[in-house]
ChimeraX commands (.cxc) that place a marker at each C-alpha (Angstrom):
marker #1 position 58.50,78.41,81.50 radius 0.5
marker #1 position 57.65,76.88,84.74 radius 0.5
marker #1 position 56.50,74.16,83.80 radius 0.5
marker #1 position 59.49,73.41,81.81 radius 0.5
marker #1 position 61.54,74.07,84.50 radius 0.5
marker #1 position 59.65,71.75,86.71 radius 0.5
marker #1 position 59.57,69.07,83.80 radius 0.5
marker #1 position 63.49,69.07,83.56 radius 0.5
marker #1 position 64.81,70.24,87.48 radius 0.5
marker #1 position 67.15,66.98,87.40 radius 0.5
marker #1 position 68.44,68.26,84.27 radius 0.5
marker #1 position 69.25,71.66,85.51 radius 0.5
marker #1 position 70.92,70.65,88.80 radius 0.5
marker #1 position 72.97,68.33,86.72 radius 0.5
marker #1 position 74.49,71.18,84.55 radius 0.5
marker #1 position 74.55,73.73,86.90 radius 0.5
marker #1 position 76.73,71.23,89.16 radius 0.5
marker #1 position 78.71,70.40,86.15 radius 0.5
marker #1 position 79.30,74.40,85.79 radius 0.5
marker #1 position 80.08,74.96,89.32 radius 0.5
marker #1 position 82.70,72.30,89.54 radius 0.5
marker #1 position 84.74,73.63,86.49 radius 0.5
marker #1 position 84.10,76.91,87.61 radius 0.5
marker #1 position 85.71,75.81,91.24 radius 0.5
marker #1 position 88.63,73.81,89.48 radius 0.5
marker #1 position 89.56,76.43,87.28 radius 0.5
marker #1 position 89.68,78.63,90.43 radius 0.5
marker #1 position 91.81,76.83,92.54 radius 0.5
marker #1 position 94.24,75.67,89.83 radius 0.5
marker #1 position 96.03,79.03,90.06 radius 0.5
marker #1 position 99.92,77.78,89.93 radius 0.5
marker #1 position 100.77,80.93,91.60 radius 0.5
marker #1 position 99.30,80.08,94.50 radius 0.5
marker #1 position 101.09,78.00,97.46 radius 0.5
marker #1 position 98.53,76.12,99.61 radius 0.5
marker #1 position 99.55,74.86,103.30 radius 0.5
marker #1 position 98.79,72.06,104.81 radius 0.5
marker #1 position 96.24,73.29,106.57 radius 0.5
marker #1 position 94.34,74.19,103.20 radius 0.5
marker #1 position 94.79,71.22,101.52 radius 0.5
marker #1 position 93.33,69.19,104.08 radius 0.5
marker #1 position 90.35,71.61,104.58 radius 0.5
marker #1 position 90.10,70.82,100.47 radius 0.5
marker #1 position 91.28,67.03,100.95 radius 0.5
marker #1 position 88.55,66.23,103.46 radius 0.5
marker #1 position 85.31,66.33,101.66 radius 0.5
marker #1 position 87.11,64.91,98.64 radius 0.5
marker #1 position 87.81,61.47,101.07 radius 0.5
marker #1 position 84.71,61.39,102.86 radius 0.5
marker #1 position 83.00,61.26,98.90 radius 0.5
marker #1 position 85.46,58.46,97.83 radius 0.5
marker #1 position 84.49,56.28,101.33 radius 0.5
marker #1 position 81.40,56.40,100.76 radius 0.5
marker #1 position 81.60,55.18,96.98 radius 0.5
marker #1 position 84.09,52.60,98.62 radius 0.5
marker #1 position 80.86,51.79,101.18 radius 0.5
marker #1 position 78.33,51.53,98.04 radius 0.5
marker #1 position 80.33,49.62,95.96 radius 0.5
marker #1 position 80.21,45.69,97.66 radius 0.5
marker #1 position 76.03,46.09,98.22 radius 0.5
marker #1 position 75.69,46.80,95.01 radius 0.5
marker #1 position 77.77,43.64,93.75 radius 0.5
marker #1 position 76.59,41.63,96.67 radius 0.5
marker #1 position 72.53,42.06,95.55 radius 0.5
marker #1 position 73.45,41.28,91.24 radius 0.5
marker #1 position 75.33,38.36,91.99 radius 0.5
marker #1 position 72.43,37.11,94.32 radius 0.5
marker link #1:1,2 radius 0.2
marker link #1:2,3 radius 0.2
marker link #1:3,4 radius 0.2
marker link #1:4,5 radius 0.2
marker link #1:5,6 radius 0.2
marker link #1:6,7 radius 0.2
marker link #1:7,8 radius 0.2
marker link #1:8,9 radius 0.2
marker link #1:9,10 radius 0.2
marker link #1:10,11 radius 0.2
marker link #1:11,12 radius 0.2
marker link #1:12,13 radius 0.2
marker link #1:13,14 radius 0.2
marker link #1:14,15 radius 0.2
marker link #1:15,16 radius 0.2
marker link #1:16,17 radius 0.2
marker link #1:17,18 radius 0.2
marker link #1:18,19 radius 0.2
marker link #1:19,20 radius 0.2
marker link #1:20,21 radius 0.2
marker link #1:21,22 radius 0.2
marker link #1:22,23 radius 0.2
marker link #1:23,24 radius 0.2
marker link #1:24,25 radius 0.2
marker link #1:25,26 radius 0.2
marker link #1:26,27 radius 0.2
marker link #1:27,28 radius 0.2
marker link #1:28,29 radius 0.2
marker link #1:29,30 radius 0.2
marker link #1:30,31 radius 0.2
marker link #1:31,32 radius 0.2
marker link #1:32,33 radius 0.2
marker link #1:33,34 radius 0.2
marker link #1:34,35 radius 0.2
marker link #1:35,36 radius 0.2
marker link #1:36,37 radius 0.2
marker link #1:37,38 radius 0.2
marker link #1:38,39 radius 0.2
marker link #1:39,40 radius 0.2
marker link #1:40,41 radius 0.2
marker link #1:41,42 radius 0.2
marker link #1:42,43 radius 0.2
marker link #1:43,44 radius 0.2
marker link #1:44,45 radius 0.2
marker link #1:45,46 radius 0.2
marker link #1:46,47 radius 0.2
marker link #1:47,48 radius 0.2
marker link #1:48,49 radius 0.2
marker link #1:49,50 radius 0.2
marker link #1:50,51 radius 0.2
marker link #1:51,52 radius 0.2
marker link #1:52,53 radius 0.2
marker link #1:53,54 radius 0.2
marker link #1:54,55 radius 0.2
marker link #1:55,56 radius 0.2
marker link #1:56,57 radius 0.2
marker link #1:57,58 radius 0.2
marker link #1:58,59 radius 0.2
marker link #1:59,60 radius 0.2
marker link #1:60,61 radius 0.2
marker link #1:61,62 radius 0.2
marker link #1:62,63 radius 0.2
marker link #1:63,64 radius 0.2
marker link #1:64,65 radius 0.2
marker link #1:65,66 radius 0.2
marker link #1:66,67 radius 0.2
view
């Protein structure tokens, strides 16, 4: 079982993030629930620092297949 484990750890993280994120959408999707400002920016702000940084990866990856 270990060895299994060890064989296919990529695999696991993979789903279990997969799990976690519907699990945390589903959550916070309540409609009954009115969020302030100051919650949605706690909830906006690792959301934008993600989407930067895909913004920063982007051009070096174009950039070194065109050259």
């Amino acid at each position: 079982m270990v060895k299994i484990a060890k064989e296919n750890i990529l695999l696991i993280f993979t789903v279990a993030g997969v799990v976690a994120g519907i699990v945390t959408g589903v959550t916070l999707r309540d409609p009954e629930v009115k969020w302030s400002k100051r919650q949605l920016s706690y909830l906006r702000f690792p959301g934008d620092v993600f989407v930067q940084m895909l913004k920063m990866l982007i051009l070096p990856l174009i950039m070194s297949s065109i050259m």
